[in-house]
C-alpha positions in Angstrom: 0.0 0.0 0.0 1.3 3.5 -1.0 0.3 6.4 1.1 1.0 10.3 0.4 -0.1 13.0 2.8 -2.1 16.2 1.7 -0.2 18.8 0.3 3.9 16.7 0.4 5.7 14.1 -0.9 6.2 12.4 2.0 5.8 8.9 1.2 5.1 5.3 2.4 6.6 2.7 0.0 5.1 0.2 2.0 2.6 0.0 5.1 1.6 -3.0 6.3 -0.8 -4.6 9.4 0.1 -7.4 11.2 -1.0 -9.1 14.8 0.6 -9.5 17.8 0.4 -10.8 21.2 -0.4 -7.0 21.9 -2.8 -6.9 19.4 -2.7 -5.3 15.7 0.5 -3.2 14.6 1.0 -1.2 11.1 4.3 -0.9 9.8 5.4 1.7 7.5 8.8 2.3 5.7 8.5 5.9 4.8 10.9 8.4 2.7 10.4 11.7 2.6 12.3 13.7 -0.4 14.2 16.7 1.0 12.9 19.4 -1.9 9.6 19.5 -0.2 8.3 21.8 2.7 6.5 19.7 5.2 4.4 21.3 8.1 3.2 19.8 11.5 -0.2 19.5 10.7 0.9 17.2 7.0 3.0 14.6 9.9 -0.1 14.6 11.7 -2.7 13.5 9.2 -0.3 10.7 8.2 0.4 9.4 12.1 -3.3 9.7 11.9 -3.5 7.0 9.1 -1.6 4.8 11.0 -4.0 4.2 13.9 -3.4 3.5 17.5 -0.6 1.3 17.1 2.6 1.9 14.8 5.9 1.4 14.0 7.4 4.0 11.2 10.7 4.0 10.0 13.2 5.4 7.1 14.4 8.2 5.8 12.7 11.2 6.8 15.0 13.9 6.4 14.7 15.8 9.6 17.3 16.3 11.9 16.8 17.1 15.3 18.8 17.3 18.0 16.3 15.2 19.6 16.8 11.8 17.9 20.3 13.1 17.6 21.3 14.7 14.4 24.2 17.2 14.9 22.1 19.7 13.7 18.3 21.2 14.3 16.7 21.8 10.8 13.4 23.3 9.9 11.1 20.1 8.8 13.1 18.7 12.2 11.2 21.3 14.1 8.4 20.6 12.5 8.4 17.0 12.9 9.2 17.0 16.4 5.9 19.4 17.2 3.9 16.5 15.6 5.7 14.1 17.6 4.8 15.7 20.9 1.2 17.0 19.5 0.3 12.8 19.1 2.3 11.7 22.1 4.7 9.5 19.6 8.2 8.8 20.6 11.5 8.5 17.7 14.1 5.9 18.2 17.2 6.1 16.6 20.6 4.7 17.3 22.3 8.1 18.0 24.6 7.9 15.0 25.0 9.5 11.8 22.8 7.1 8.8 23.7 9.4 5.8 27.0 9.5 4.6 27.5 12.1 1.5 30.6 11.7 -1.2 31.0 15.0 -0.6 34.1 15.4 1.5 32.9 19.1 2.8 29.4 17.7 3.6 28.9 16.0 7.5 27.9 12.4 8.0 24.3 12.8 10.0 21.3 10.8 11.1 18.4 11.4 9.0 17.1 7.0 9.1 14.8 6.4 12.7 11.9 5.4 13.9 8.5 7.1 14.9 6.9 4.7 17.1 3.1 4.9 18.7 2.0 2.4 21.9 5.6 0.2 21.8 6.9 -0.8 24.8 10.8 0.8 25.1 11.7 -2.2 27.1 11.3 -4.2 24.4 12.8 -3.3 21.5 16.4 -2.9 20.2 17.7 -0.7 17.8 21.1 -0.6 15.9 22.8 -0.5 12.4 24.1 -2.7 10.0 26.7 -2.1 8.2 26.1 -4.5 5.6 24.6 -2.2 3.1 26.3 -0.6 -0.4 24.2 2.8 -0.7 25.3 6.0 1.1 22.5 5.6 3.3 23.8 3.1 6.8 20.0 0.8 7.3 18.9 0.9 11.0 17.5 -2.4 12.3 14.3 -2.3 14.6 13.9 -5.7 16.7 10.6 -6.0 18.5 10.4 -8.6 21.3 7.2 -10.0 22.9 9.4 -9.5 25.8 12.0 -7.2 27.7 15.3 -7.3 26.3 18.6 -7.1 27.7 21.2 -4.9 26.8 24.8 -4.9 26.6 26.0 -3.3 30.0 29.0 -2.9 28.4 28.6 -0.8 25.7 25.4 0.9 27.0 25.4 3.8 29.3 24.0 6.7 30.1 26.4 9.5 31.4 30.4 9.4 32.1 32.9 11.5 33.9 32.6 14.1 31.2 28.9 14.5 31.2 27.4 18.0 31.0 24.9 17.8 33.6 24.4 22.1 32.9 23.2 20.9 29.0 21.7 17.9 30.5 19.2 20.1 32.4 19.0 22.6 30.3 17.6 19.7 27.4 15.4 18.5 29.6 13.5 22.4 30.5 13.3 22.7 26.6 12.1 19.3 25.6 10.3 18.1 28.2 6.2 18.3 27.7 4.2 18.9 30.9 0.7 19.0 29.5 0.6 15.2 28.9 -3.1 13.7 30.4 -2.2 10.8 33.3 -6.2 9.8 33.9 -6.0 6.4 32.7 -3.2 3.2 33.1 -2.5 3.6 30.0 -1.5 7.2 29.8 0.0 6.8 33.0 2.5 3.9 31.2 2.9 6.1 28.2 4.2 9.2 30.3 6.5 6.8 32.1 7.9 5.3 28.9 8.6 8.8 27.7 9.8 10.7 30.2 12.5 7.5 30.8 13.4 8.1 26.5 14.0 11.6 27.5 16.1 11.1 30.0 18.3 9.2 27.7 18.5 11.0 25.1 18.9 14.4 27.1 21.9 11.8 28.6 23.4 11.0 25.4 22.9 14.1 24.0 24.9 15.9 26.9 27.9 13.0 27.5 30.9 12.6 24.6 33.0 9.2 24.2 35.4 9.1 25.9 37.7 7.6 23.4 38.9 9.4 20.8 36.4 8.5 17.6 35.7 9.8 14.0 33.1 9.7 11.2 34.6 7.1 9.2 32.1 5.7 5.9 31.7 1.8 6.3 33.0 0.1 3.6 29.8 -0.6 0.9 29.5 -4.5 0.6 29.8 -4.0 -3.2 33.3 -3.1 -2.4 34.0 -5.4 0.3 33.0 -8.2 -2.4 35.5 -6.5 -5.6 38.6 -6.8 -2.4 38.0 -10.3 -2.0 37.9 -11.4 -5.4 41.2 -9.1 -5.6 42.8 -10.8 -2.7 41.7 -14.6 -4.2 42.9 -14.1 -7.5 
């Protein structure tokens, strides 16, 4: 199915509806072509199309700060209003997706997800490096139950933590309108307050090794190496 809000060209190559132990769940792989001008209100009416229920994810070309682009961009802004307006939450890997040829351009994330009613706890997200396009694909794994991550790898501040930008991420992001009158909305407040906390976390605490954006090496080239090396 092939979906195109009112008045964009933001589009879903494919949306599908499957069931769960939780009930049903649509699935959208979305891209959204950077020449257009997208508002709040065009997100909106397609999270609308989705239903109670959703997982959305691909290239939308917004940065934000909050799914951690290095940069805040207009459509970014106006994404992220329609994220808070429908009480949706973006998951992301916290590192850079796109990866121009252009030597003077910046690797950045612009490949996440846009979930709706999805338990935190029990998902996983990360990238693959696998792929031969300029674009890194970001893997979504949804569990029926909790699961674990790497306590080695995964953390939430260090000794260089900017608590001052940590705070100060929180007063600007945080939305204190959200309703609490049912279990429901109660759970939903709790699961994103704790992905705020994170990302405010992330956003505010730089490795502590010494790291660079480095492209991963396309698998059409890793293939044209090892018929070099064999020969």
């Amino acid at each position: 199915m092939e979906r195109q809000i009112r008045g964009s060209a933001v589009r879903v190559a494919t949306s599908i509806r499957v069931e769960d132990r939780s009930g049903f769940l649509n699935l959208s792989a979305i891209y959204c072509p950077p020449r257009h001008t997208i508002k709040e209100e065009m997100f909106s009416d397609f999270f609308k199309i989705l239903g109670n229920r959703f997982i959305a994810g691909g290239d939308w070309n917004a940065k934000h700060s909050h799914w951690g682009s290095r940069i805040t961009v207009t459509r970014g802004k106006e994404l992220k209003k329609s994220i808070d307006a429908n009480h949706l939450r973006s998951m992301s890997t916290g590192e850079p997706t796109y990866w121009p040829t252009d030597s003077n351009k910046t690797p950045d994330l612009l490949d996440f997800f846009i979930t709706k009613n999805i338990c935190l706890q029990n998902t996983l997200i990360k990238s693959s490096l696998d792929g031969s396009s300029d674009h890194t694909p970001v893997i979504l794994i949804l569990s029926p139950i909790a699961i674990p991550h790497d306590s080695g790898t995964d953390y939430l501040h260090n000794s260089k933590t900017d608590w001052d930008c940590f705070r100060e991420y929180l007063e600007s992001n945080i939305d204190l309108k959200l309703s609490l009158k049912t279990n429901e909305e109660v759970d939903n407040a709790s699961l994103y307050i704790t992905n705020l906390i994170q990302v405010a976390a992330w956003t505010s605490t730089p490795e502590l090794k010494a790291s660079s954006y480095s492209v991963p090496t396309p698998l059409v080239v890793k293939k044209k190496l090892l018929k070099t090396s064999s020969s």
